[in-house]
Every structure is written in C-alpha cells, then in structure tokens.
N, CA, C and O atoms as a GROMACS GRO file, in nm:
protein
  428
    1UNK      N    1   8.927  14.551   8.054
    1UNK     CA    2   9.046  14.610   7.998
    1UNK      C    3   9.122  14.501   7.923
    1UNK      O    4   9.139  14.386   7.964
    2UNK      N    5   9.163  14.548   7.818
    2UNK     CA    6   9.257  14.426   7.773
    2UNK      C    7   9.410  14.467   7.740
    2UNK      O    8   9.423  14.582   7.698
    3UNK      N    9   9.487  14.416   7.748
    3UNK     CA   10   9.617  14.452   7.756
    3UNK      C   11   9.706  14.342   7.664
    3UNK      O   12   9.727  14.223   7.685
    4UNK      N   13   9.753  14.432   7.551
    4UNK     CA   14   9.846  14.319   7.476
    4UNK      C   15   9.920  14.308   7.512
    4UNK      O   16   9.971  14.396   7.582
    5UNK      N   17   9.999  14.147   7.480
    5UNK     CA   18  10.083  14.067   7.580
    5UNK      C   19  10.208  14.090   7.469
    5UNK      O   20  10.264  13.999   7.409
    6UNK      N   21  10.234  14.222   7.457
    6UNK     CA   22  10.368  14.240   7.404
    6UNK      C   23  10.410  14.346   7.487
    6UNK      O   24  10.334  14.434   7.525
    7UNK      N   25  10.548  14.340   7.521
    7UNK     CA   26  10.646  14.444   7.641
    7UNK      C   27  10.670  14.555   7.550
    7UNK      O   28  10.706  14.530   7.435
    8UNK      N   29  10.652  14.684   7.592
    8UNK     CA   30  10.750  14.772   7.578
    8UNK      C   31  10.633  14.848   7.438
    8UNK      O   32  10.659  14.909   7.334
    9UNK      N   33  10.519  14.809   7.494
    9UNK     CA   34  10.450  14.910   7.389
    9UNK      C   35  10.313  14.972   7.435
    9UNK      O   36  10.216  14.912   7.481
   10UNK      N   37  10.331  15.139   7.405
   10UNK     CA   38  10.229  15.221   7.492
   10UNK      C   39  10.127  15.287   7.413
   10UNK      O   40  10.040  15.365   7.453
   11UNK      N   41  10.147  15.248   7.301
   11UNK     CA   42  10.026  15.319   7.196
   11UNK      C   43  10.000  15.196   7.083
   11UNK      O   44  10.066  15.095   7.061
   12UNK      N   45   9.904  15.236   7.036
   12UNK     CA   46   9.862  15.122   6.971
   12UNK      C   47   9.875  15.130   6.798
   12UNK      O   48   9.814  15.063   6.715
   13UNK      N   49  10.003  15.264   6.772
   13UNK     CA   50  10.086  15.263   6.681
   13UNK      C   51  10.144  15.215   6.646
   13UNK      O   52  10.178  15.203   6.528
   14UNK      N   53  10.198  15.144   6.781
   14UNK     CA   54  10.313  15.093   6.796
   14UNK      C   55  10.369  14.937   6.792
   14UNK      O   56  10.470  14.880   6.834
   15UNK      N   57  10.216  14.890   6.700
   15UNK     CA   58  10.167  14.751   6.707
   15UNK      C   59  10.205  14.716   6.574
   15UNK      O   60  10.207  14.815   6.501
   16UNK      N   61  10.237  14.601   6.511
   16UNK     CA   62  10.242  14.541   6.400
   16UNK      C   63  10.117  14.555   6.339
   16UNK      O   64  10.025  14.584   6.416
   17UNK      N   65  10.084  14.538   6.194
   17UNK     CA   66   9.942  14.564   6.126
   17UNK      C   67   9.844  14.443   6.206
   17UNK      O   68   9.743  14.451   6.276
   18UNK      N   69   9.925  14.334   6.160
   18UNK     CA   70   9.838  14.187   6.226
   18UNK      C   71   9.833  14.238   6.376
   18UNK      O   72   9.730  14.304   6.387
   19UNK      N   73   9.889  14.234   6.474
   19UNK     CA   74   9.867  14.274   6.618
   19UNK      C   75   9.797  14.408   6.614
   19UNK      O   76   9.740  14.432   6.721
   20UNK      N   77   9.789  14.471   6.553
   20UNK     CA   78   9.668  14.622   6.549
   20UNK      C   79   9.542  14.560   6.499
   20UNK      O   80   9.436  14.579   6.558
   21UNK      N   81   9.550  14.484   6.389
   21UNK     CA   82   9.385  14.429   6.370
   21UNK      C   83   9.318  14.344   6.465
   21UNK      O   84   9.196  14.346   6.487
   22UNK      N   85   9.426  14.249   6.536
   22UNK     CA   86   9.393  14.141   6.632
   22UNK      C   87   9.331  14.208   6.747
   22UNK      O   88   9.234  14.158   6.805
   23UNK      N   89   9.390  14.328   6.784
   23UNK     CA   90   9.408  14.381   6.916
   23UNK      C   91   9.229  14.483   6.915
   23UNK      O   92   9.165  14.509   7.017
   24UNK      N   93   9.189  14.519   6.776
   24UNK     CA   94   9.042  14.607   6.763
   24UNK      C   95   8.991  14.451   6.764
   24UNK      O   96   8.954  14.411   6.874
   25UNK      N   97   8.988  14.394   6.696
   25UNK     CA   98   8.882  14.267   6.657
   25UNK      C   99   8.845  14.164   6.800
   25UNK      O  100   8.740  14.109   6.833
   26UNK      N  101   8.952  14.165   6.850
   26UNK     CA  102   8.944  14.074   7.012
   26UNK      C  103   8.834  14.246   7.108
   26UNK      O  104   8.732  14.237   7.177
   27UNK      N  105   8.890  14.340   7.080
   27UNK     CA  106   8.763  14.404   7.154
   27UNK      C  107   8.696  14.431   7.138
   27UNK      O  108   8.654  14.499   7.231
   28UNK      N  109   8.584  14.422   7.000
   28UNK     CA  110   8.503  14.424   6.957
   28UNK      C  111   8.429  14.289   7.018
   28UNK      O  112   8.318  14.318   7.063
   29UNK      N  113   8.454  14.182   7.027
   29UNK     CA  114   8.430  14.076   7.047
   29UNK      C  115   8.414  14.072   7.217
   29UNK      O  116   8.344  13.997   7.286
   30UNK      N  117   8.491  14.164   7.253
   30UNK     CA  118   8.484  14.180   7.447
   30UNK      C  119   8.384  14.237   7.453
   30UNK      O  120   8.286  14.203   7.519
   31UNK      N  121   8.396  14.350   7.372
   31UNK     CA  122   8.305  14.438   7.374
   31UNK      C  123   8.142  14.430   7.400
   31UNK      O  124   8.071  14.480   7.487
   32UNK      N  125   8.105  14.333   7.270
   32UNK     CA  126   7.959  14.274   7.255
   32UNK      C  127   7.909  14.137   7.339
   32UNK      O  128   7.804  14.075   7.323
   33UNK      N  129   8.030  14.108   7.444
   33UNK     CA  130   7.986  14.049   7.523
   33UNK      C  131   7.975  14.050   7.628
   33UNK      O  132   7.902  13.968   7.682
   34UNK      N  133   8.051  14.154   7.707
   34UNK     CA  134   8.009  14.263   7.816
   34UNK      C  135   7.871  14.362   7.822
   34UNK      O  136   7.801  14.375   7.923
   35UNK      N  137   7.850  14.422   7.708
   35UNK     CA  138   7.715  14.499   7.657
   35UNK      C  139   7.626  14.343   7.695
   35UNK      O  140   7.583  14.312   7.807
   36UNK      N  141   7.619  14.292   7.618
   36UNK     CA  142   7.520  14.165   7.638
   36UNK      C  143   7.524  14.115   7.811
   36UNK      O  144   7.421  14.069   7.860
   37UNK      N  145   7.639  14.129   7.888
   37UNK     CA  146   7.620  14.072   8.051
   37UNK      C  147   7.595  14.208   8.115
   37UNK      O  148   7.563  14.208   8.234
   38UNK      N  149   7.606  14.316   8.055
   38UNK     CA  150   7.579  14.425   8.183
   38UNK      C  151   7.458  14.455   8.108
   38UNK      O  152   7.388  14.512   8.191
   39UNK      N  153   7.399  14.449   8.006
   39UNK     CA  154   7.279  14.542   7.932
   39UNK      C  155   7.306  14.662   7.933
   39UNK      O  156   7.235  14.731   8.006
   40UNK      N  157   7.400  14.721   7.867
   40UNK     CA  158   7.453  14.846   7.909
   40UNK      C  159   7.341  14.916   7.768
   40UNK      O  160   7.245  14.863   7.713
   41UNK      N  161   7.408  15.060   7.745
   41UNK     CA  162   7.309  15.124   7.684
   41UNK      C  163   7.430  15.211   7.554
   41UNK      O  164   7.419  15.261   7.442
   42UNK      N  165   7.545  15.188   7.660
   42UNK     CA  166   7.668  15.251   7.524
   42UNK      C  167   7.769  15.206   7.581
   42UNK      O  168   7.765  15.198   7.703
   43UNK      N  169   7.903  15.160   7.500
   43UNK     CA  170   8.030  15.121   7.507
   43UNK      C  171   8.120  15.216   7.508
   43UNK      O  172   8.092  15.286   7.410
   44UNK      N  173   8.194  15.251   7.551
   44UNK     CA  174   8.317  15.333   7.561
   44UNK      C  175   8.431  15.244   7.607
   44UNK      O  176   8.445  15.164   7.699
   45UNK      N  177   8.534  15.302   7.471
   45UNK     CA  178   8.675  15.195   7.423
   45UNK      C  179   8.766  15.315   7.428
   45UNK      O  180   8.761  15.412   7.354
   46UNK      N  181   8.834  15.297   7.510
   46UNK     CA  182   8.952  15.404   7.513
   46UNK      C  183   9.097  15.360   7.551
   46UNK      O  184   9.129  15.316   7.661
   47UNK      N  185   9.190  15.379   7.434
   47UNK     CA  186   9.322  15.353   7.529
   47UNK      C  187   9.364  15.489   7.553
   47UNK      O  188   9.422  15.559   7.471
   48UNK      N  189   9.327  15.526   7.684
   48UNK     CA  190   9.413  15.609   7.803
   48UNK      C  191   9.539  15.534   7.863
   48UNK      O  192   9.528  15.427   7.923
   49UNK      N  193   9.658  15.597   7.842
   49UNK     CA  194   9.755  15.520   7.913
   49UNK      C  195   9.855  15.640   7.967
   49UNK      O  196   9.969  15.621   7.926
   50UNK      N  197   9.841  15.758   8.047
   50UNK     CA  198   9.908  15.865   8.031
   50UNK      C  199   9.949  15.865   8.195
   50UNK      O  200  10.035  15.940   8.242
   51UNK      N  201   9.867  15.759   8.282
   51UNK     CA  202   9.968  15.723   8.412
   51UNK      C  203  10.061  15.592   8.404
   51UNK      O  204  10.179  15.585   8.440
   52UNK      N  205   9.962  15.464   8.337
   52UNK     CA  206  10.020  15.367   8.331
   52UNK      C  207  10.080  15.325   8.136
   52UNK      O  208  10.010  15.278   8.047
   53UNK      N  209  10.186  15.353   8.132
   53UNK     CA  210  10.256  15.319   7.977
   53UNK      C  211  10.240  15.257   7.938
   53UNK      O  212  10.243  15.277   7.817
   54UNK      N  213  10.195  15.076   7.990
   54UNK     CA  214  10.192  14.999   7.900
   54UNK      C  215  10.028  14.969   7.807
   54UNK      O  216   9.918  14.928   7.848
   55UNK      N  217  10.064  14.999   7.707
   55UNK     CA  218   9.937  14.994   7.636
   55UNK      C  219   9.831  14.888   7.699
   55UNK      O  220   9.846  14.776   7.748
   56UNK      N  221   9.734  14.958   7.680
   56UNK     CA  222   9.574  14.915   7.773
   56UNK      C  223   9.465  14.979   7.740
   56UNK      O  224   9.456  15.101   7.750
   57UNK      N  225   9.368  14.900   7.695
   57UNK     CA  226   9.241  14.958   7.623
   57UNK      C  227   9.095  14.909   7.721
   57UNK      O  228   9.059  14.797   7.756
   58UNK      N  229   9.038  15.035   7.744
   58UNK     CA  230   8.920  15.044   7.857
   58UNK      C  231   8.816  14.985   7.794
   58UNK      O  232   8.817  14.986   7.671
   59UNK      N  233   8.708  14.922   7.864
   59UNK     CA  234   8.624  14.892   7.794
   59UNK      C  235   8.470  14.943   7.922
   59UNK      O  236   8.441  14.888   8.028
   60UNK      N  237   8.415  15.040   7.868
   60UNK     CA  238   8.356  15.103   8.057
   60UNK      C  239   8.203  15.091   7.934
   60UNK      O  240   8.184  15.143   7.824
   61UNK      N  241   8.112  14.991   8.027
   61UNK     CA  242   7.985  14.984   8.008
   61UNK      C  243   7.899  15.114   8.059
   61UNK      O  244   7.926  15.150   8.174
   62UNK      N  245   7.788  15.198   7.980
   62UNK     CA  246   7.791  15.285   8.037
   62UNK      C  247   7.549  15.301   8.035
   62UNK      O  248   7.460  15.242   7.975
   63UNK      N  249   7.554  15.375   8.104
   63UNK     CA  250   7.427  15.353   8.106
   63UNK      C  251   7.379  15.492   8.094
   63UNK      O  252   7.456  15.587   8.107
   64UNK      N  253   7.222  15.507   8.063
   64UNK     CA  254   7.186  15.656   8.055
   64UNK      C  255   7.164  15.699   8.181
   64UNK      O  256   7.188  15.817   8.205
   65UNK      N  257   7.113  15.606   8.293
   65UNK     CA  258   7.095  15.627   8.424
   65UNK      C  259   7.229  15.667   8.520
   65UNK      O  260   7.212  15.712   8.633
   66UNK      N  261   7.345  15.649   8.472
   66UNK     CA  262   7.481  15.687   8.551
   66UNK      C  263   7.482  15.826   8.594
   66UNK      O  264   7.438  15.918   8.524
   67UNK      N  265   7.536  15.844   8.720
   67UNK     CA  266   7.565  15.959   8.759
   67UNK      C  267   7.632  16.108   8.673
   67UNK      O  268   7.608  16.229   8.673
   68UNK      N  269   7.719  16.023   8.609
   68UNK     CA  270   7.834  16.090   8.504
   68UNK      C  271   7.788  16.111   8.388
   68UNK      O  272   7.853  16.196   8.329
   69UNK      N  273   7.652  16.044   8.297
   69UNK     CA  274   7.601  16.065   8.215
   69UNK      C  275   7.609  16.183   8.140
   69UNK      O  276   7.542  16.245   8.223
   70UNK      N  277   7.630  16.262   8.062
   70UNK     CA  278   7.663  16.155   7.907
   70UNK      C  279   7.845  16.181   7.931
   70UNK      O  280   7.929  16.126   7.859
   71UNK      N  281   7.882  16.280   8.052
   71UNK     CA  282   8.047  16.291   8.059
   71UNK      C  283   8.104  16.172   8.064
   71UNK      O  284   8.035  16.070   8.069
   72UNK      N  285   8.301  16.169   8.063
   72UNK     CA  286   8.326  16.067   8.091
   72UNK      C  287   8.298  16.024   8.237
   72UNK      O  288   8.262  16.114   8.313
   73UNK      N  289   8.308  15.893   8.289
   73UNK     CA  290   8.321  15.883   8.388
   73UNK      C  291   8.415  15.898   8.517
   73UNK      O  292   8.391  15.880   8.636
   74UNK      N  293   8.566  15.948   8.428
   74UNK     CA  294   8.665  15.998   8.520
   74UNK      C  295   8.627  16.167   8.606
   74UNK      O  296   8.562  16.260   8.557
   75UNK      N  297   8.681  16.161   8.720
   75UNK     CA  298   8.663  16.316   8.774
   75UNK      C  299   8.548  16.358   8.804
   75UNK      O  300   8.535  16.468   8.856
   76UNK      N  301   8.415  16.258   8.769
   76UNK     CA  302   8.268  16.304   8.831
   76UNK      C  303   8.249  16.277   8.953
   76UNK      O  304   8.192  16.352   9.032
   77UNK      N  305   8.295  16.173   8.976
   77UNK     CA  306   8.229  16.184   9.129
   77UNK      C  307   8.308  16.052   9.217
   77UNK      O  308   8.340  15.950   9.157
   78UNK      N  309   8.324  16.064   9.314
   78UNK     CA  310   8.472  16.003   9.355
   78UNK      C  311   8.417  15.850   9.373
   78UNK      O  312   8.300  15.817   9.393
   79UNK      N  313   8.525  15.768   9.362
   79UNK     CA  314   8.519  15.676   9.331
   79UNK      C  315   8.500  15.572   9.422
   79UNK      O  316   8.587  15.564   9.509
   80UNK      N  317   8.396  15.478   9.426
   80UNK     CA  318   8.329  15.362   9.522
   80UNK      C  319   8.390  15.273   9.475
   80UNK      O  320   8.406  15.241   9.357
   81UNK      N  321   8.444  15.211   9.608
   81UNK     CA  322   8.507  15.069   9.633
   81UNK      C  323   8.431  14.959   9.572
   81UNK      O  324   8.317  14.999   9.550
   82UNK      N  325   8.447  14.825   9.532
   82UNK     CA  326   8.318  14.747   9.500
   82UNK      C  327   8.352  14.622   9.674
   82UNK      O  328   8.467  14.602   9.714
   83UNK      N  329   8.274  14.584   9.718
   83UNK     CA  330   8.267  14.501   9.836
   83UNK      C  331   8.380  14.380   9.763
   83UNK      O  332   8.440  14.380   9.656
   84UNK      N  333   8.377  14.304   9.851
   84UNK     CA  334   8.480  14.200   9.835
   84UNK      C  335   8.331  14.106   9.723
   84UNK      O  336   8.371  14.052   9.620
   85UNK      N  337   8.192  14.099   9.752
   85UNK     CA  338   8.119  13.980   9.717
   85UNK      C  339   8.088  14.069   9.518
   85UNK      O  340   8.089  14.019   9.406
   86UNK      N  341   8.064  14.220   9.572
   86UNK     CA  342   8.070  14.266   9.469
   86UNK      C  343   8.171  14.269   9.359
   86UNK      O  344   8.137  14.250   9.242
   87UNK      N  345   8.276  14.288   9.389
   87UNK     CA  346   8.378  14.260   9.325
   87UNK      C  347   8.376  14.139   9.240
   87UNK      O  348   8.394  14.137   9.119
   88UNK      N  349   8.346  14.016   9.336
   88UNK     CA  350   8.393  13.868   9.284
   88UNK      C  351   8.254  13.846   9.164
   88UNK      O  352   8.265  13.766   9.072
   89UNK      N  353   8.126  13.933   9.187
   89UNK     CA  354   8.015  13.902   9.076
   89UNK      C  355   8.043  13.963   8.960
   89UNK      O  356   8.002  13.929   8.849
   90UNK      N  357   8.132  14.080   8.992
   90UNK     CA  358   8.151  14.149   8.823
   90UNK      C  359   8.262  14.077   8.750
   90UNK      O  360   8.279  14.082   8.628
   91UNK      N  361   8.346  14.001   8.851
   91UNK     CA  362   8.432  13.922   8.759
   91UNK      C  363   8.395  13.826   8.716
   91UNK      O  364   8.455  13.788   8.616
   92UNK      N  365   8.304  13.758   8.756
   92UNK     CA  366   8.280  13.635   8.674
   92UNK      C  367   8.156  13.629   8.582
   92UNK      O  368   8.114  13.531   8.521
   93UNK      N  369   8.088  13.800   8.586
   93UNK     CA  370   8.055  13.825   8.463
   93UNK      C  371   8.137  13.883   8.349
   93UNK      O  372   8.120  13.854   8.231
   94UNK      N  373   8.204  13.945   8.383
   94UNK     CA  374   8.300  13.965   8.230
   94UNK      C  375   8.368  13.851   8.230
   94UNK      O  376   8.375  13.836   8.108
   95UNK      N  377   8.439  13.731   8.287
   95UNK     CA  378   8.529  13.626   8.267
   95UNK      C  379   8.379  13.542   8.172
   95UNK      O  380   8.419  13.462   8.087
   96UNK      N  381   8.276  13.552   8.178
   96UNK     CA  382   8.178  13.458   8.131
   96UNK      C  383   8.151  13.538   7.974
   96UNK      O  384   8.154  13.484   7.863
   97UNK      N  385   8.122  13.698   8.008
   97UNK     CA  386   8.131  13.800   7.891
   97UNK      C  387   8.232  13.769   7.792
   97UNK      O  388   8.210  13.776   7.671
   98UNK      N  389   8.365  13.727   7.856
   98UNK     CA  390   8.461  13.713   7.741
   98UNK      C  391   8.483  13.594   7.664
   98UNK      O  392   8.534  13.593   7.552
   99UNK      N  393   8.439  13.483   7.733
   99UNK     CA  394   8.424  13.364   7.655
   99UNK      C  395   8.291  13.353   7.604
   99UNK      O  396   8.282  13.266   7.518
  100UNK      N  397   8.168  13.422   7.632
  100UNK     CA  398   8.072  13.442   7.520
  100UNK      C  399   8.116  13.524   7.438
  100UNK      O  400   8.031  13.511   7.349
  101UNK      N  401   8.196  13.611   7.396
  101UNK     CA  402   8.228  13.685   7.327
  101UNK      C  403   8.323  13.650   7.220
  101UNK      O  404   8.343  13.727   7.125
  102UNK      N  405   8.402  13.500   7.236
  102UNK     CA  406   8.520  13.441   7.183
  102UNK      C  407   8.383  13.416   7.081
  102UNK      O  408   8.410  13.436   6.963
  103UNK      N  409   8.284  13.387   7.101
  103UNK     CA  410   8.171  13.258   7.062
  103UNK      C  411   8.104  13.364   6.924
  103UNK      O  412   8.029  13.326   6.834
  104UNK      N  413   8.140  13.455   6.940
  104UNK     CA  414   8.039  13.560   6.772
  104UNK      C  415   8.131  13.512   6.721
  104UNK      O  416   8.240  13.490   6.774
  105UNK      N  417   8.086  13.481   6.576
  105UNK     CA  418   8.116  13.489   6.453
  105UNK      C  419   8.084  13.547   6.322
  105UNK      O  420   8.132  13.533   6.209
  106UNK      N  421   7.958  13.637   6.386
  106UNK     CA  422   7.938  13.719   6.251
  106UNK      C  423   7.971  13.821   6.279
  106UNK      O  424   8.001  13.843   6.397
  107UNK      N  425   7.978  13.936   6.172
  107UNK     CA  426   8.031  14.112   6.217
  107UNK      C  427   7.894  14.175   6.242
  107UNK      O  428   7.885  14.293   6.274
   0.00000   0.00000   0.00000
C-alpha cells in the first residue's frame, strides 16, 4: 500500500499535477517489483478509501490459483491471519520489492 505523505487528502483528485504523476509513477515502480518478488500473475491497484479517508492505494498481487479468482479479493472468503514468522517474510519481501523497484529505469 502506499500512502501519500500529504494530510488531509482522500482522493487522488485531490493531489497537485506533480504529486498525481509522482504518486502513479512511484506505483508503477512498487508495482513491478512486488510482481517480480511474489511472481504473481496480475496486479491490482486500487485506491479504495471508503472506511479509511486518508488517501491509500492497494497494491494486491494476485494469482490464477487464488481462491477469489478472477473476483475481487474482498468478501470471498474470510480472512486468514498471517503467523507472526509469516508476517515478518512478506515484509521483507516487499521492503526488498520496493527498493528493487526504486532500481527500474526504463518504462
């Protein structure tokens, strides 16, 4: 998820032109480097923000093998905890995803 570090804004209208281009281009860049650490099979980018206001854009790796396939993944099927060890491996693959991802430079 990435969340711009400006207060008091819940849509991504609501962004300056430069902070609206910055804000697609930095997740594009998350984007293709999460796909590359999960091997996912499709990306789904969504800013849903209709519990939490402050603008926030999803970034949900998605596979053909998922339960929820091809739906979204909200409301299919209730939601698994990740273990404490699980937890700590998916973070330090997207924390590794996102600084390989700083690292593209072509489109």
């Amino acid at each position: 998820m990435l969340v711009p570090e400006r207060g008091g804004i819940s849509d991504t209208t609501d962004l300056t032109d430069a902070d609206h281009a910055r804000l697609w281009a930095e997740s594009r860049l998350f984007g293709r480097g999460i796909m590359t650490a999960f091997a996912g099979d499709k990306l789904n980018v969504a800013a849903l923000g209709n519990v939490t206001p402050q603008l926030h854009v999803h970034h949900i790796v998605r596979y053909r093998t998922d339960p929820a396939w091809p739906a979204p993944i909200w409301g299919k099927h209730p939601l698994q905890p990740y273990t404490d060890a699980g937890l700590a491996a998916v973070r330090d693959k997207v924390r590794k995803a996102a600084i390989a991802g700083l690292s593209f430079t072509n489109p």
